[in-house]
C-alpha positions as CSV (number, residue, x, y, z in Angstrom):
1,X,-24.5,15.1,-20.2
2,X,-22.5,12.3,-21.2
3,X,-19.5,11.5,-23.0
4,X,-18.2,8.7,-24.4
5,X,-14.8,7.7,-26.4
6,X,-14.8,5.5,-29.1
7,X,-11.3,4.5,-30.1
8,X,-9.7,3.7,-33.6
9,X,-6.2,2.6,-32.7
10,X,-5.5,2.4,-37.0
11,X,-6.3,6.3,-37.5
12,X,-2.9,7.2,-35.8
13,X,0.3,6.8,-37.7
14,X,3.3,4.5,-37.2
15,X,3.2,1.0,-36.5
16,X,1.5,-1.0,-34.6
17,X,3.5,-0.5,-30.8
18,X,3.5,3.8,-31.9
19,X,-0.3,3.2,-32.6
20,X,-1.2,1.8,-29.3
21,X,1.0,3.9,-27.5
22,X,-0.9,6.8,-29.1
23,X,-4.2,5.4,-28.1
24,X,-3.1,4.8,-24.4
25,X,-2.0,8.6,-24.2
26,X,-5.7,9.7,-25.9
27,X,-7.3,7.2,-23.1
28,X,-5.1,8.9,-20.4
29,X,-6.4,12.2,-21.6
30,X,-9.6,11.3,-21.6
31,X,-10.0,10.4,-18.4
32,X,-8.3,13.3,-16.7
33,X,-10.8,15.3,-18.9
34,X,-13.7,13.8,-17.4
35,X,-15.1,12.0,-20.2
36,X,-17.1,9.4,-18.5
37,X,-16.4,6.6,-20.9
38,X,-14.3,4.9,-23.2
39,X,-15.1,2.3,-25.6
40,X,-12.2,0.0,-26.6
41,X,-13.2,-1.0,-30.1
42,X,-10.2,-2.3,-31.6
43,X,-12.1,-5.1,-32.7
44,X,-9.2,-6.3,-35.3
45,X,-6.7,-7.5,-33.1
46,X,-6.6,-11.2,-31.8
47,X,-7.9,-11.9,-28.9
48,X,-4.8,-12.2,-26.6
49,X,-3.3,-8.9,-28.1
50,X,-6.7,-7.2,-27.5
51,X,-6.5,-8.5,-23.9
52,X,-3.2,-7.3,-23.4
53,X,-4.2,-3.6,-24.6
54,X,-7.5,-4.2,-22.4
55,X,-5.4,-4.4,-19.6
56,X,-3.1,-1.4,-20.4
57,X,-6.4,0.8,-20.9
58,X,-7.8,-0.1,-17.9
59,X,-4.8,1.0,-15.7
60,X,-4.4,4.3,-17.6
61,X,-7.7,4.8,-17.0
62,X,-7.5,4.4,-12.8
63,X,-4.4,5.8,-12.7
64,X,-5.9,9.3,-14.4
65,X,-9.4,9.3,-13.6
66,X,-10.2,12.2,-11.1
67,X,-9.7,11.8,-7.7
68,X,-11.9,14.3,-6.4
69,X,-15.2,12.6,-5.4
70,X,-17.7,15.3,-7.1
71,X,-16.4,14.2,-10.2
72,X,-17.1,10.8,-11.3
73,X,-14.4,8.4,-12.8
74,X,-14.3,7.6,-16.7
75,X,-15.5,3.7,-16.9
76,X,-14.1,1.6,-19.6
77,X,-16.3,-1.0,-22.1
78,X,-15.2,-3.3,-24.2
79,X,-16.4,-4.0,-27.5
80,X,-18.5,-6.9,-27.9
81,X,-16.0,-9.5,-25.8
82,X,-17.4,-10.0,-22.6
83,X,-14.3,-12.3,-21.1
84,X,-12.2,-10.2,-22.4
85,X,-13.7,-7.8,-20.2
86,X,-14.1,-9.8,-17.4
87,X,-10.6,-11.1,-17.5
88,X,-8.7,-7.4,-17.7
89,X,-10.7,-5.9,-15.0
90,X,-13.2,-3.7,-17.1
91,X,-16.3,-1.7,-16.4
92,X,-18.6,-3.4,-18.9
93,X,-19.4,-4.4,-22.2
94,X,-20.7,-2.4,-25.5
95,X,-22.6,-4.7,-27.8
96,X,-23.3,-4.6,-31.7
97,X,-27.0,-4.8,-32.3
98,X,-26.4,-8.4,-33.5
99,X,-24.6,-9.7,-30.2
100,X,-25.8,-11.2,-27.0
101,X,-28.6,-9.8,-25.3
102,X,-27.7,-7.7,-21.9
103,X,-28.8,-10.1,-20.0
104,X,-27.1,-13.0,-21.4
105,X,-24.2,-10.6,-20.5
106,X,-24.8,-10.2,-17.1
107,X,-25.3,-14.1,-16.4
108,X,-21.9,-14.7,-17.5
109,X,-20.8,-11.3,-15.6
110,X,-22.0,-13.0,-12.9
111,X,-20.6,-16.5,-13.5
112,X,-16.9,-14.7,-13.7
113,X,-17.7,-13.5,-10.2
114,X,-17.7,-9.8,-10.6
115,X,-18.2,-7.8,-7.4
116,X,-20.5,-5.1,-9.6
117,X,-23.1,-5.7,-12.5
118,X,-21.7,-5.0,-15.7
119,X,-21.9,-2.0,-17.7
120,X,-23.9,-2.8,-21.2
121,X,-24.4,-0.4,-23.8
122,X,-26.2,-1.4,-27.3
123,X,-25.3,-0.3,-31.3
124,X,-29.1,0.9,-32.1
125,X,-30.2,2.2,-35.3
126,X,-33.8,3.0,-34.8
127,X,-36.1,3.7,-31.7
128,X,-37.2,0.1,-32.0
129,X,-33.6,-1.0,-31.5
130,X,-33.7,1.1,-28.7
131,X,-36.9,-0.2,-26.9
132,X,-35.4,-3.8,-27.1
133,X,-32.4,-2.7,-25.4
134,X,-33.8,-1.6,-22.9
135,X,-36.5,-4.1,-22.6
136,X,-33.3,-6.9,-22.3
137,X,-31.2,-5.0,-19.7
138,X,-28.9,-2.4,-21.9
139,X,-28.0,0.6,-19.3
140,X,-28.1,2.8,-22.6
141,X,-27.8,2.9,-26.2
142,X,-25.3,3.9,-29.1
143,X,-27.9,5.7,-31.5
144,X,-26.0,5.9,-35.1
145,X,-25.5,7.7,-37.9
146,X,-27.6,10.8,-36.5
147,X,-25.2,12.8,-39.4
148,X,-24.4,11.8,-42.7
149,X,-20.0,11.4,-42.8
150,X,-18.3,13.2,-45.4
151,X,-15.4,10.2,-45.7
152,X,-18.4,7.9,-45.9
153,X,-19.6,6.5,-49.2
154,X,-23.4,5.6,-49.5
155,X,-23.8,6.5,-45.6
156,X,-27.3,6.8,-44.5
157,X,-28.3,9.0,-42.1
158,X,-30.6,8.6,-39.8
159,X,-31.6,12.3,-38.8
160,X,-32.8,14.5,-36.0
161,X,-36.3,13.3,-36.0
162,X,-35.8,9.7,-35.6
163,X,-33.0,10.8,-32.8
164,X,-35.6,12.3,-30.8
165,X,-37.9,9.5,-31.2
166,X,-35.3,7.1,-29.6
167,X,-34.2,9.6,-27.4
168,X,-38.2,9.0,-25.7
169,X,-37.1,5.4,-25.1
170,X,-36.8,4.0,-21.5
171,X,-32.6,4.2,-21.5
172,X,-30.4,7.2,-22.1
173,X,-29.4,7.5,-25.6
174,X,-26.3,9.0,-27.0
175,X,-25.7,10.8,-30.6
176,X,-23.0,8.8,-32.6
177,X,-22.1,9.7,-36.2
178,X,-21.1,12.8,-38.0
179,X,-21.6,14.5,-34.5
180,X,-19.1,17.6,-34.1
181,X,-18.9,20.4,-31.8
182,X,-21.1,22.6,-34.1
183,X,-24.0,20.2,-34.3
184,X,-23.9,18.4,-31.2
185,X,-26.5,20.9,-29.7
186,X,-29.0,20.2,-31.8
187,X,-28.5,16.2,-30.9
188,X,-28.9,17.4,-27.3
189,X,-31.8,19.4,-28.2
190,X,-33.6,16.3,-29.6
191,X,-33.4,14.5,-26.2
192,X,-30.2,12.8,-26.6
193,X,-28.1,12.0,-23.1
194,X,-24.8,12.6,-24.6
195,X,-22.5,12.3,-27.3
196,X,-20.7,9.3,-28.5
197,X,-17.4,9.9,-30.9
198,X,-14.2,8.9,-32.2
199,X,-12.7,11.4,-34.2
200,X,-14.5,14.0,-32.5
201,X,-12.2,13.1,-29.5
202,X,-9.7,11.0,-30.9
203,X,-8.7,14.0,-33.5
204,X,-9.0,16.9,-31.1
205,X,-7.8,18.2,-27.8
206,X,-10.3,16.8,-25.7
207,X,-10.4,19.2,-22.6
208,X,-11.5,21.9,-25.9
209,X,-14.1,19.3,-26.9
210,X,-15.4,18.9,-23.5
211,X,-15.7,22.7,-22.5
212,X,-17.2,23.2,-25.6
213,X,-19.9,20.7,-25.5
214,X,-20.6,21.6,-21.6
215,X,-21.0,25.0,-22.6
């Protein structure tokens, strides 16, 4: 199973040093509770801040990853910026559905001289979606809204069924939207790889979270 973090710097209070500081302690505890990745989405900032964070994550990330080798170390993506990626010393890249393709990624991967591919997940929002990420190189996909969310005006959700349909796809596919630790089984049940969050780590204590799912 597999679990990924998506993080919202904006839903923690303070300002804007308290915020990140808050997310780099959430990023540090998800990596020493094994979740095996984080996505940096803090798509708001300008470029050179979001760099600068980039390469704060990525060093709480190796410096509380597990060290014992039957456990695999939490691999960080960030959202949609490739040389951003490159540049801080990231694991990959997570693309909208209207970005680059993965391949386009892993040219330019290549051109910054990367000693490993690049890690590329996709945004998808039907199985289609999902069959054209995989087709063009994605490693797996985001698969959103399975749930309807309550804070969520007008949010349509795309359901069980049509989870389990991309869930047959030729990439791992991970439940993202509305998912909580009460319905996260039946998102597993439907053939989905993992689950993909941000308040449903972001809000909680995540070694809870974890045990929970696992169980």
């Amino acid at each position: 199973m597999i679990f990924l973090y998506i993080t919202d710097r904006v839903q923690f209070p303070g300002d804007e040093s308290a915020r990140q500081g808050a997310l780099l302690a959430k990023i540090a505890e998800a990596a020493r509770c094994g979740v095996d990745l984080v996505q940096l989405r803090e798509k708001d900032l300008p470029i050179r801040e979001l760099e600068i964070l980039a390469r704060a994550a990525v060093r709480v990330v190796r410096e509380n990853s597990p060290l014992e080798t039957e456990k695999r170390e939490t691999r960080l993506l960030i959202n949609s910026r490739t040389d951003v990626a490159i540049t801080c010393g990231a694991d990959g890249v997570h693309l909208r559905s209207k970005d680059i393709s993965p391949s386009d990624v892993q040219e330019i991967w290549l051109t910054g001289r990367q000693r490993t591919r690049a890690l590329v997940s996709v945004s998808c929002h039907s199985a289609v979606e999902v069959a054209r990420a995989a087709f063009e190189g994605a490693d797996f996909a985001l698969f959103a809204p399975v749930f309807e969310k309550k804070d969520v005006t007008h949010s349509s959700a795309a359901g069980l069924d049509a989870l389990r349909e991309a869930s047959q796809q030729k990439i791992p596919v991970l439940a993202l939207g509305g998912v909580t630790v009460e319905n996260a089984r039946a998102c597993l049940d439907a053939g989905a790889a993992g689950i993909a969050g941000i308040r449903l780590f972001q809000e909680n204590d995540i070694a809870e979270v974890v045990r929970h799912l696992k169980a």
